[in-house]
C-alpha positions as CSV (number, residue, x, y, z in Angstrom):
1,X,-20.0,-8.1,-27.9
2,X,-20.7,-4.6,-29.8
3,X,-23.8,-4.9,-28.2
4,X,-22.8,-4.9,-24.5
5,X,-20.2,-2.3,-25.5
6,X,-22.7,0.2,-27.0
7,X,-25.2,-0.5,-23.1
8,X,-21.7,0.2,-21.2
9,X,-21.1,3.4,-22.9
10,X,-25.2,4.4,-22.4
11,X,-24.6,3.4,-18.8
12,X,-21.6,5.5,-18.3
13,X,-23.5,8.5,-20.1
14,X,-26.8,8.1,-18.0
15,X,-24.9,8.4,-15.1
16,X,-22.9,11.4,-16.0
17,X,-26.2,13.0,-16.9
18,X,-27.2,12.0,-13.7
19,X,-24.2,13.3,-11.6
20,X,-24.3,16.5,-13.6
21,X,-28.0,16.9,-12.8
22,X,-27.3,16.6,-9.0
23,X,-24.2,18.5,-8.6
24,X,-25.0,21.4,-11.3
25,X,-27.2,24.1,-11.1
26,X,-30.3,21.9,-9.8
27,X,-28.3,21.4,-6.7
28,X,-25.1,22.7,-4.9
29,X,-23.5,24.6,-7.5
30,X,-20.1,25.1,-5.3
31,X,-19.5,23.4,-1.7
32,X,-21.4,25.8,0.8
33,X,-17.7,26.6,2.3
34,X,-16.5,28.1,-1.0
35,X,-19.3,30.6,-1.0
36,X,-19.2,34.5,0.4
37,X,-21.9,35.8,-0.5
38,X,-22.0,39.7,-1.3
39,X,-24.6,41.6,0.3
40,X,-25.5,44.9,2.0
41,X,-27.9,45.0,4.6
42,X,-30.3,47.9,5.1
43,X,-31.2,47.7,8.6
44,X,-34.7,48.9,9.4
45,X,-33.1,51.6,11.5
46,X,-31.1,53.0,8.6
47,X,-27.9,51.4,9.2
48,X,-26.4,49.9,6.0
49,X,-23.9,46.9,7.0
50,X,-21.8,44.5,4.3
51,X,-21.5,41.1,5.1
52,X,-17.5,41.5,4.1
53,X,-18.0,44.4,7.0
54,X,-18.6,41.6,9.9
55,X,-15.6,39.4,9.0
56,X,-14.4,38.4,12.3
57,X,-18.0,37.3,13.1
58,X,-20.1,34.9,12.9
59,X,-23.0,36.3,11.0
60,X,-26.8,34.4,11.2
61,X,-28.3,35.7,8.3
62,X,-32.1,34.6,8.8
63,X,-34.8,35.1,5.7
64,X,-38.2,35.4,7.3
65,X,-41.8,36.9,6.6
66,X,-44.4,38.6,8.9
67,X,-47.0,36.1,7.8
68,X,-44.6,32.8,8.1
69,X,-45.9,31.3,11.0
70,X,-43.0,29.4,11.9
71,X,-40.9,32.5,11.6
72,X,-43.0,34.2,14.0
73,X,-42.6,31.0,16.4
74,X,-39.1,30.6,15.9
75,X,-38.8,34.4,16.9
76,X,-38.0,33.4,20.7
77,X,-35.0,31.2,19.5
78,X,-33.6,33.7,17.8
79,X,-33.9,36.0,20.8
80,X,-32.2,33.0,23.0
81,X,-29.4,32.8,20.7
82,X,-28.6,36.4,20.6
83,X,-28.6,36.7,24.4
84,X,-26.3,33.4,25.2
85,X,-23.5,34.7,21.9
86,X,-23.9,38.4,21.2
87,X,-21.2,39.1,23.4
88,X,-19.1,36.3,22.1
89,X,-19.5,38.4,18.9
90,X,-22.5,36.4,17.0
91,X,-24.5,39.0,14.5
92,X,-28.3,38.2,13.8
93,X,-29.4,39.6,11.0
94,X,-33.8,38.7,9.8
95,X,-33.8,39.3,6.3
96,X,-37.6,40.4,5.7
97,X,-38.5,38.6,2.0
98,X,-38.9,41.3,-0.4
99,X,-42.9,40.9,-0.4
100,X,-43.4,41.9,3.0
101,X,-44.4,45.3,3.6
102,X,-41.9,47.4,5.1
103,X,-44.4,49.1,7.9
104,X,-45.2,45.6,8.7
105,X,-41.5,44.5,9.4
106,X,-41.1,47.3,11.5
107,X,-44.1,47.4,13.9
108,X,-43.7,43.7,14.2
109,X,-39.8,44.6,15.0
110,X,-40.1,46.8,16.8
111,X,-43.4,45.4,19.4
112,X,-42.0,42.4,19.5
113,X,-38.8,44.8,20.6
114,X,-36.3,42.3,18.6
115,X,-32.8,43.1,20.1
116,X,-31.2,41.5,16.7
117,X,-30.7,43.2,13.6
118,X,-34.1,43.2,11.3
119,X,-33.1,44.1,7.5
120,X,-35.4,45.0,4.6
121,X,-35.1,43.5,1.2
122,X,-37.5,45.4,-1.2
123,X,-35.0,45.1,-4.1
124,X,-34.5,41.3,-3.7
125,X,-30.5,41.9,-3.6
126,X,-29.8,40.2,-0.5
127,X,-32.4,37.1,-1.4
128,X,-30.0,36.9,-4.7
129,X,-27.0,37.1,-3.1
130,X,-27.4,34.1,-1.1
131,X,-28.2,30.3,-2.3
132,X,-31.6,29.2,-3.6
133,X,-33.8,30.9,-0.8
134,X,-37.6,30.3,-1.8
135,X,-39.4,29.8,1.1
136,X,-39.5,30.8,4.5
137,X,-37.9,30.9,6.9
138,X,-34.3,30.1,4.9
139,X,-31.3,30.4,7.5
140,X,-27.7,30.6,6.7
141,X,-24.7,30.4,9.4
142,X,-21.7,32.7,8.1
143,X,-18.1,31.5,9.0
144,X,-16.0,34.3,10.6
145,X,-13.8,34.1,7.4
146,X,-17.5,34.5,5.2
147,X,-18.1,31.3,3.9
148,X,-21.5,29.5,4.5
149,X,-21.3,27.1,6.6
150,X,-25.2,26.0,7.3
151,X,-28.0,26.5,5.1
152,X,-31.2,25.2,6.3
153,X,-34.7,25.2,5.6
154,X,-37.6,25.0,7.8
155,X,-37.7,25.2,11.7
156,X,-34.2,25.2,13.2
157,X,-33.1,22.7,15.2
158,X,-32.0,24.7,18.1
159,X,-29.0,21.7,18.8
160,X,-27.2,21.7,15.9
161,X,-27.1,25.7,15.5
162,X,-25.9,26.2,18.9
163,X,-23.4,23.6,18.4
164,X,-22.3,25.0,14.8
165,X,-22.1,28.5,16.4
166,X,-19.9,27.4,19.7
167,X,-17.7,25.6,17.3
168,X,-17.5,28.8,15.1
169,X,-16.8,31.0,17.8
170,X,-14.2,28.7,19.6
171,X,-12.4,28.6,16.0
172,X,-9.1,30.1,15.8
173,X,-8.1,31.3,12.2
174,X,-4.7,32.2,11.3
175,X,-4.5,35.8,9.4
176,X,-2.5,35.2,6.3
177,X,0.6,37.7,6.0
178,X,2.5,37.9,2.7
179,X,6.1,38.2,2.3
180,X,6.1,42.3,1.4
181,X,4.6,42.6,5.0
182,X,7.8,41.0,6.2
183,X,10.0,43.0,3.8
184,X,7.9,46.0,4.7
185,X,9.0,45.3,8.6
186,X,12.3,44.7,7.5
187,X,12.8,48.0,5.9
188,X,11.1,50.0,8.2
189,X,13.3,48.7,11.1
190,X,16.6,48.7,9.5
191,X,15.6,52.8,8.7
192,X,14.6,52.9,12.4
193,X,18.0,51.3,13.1
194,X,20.0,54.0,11.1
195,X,18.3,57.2,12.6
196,X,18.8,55.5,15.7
197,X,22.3,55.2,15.3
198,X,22.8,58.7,13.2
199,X,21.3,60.7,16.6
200,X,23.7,58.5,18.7
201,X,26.4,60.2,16.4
């Protein structure tokens, strides 16, 4: 009986060791949706943009390299998806990884004339902003309220993006309004009210 006892309690402990190792820091750390990453993007042009700036927005935030093939074939996709949702307000923003060169980002940006938004990364700030990106190309879909919502590696599959993106872009989020904004609007009519009435005499 002690026996069994002592292989139910190594049981339970294997598979905490277990769950721990998948759900810790050698997997998700937090769901993707609880995550906003902080980053600045310094746009080959000399734009600097904040992720917190394109809240509103879905943001694409793709990490690439000049010498990833598959980055370079993906390139037309990218292109597609800017032309059928840029006006619909989708941002792409191609991370270059922090070992590319920055003359190379920008001659390939700039004859391949990318109409997206092609950042450089020399410090590696952006790469550590966002979750476990170690190869290329690494893509993340921002929510319009910042959370990550896809994080993929490898070729995209066109299907699924487009459909995350429509559904992002078709979302409806309420803005939250505390109760000093109503207090706020109270007070600032009622005043309203009584200069109203004191010019009326």
């Amino acid at each position: 009986m002690l026996k069994k006892f002592i292989y139910l309690l190594i049981f339970l402990a294997t598979s905490l060791v277990i769950i721990f190792y998948v759900n810790g820091e050698h997997g998700e750390s937090k769901p993707l949706k609880s995550v906003t990453p902080e980053a600045t993007f310094k746009i080959i042009n000399g734009q600097k943009i904040t992720l917190a700036s394109l809240k509103g927005k879905p943001v694409l935030v793709v990490f690439w390299a000049t010498t990833c093939k598959i980055c370079i074939e993906e390139i037309p996709d990218l292109i597609e998806l800017h032309h059928l949702y840029e006006k619909q307000g989708l941002e792409i923003i191609a991370v270059a990884m922090p070992y590319d060169h920055p003359a190379a980002v920008v001659k390939l940006a700039r004859r391949m004339k990318l109409p997206y938004k092609v950042a450089l990364d020399v410090d590696s700030k952006v790469l550590h902003s966002f979750i476990n990106v170690q190869v290329t190309p690494t893509v993340f879909l921002v929510a319009k309220k910042g959370h990550i919502i896809m994080h993929t590696v490898g070729r995209l599959k066109m299907a699924r993006v487009k459909r995350l993106i429509e559904e992002e872009i078709n979302k409806q989020y309420v803005i939250p309004v505390s109760i000093n904004n109503f207090i706020d609007a109270g007070l600032h009519w009622h005043d309203n009210t009584i200069g109203i009435t004191n010019a009326l005499g």
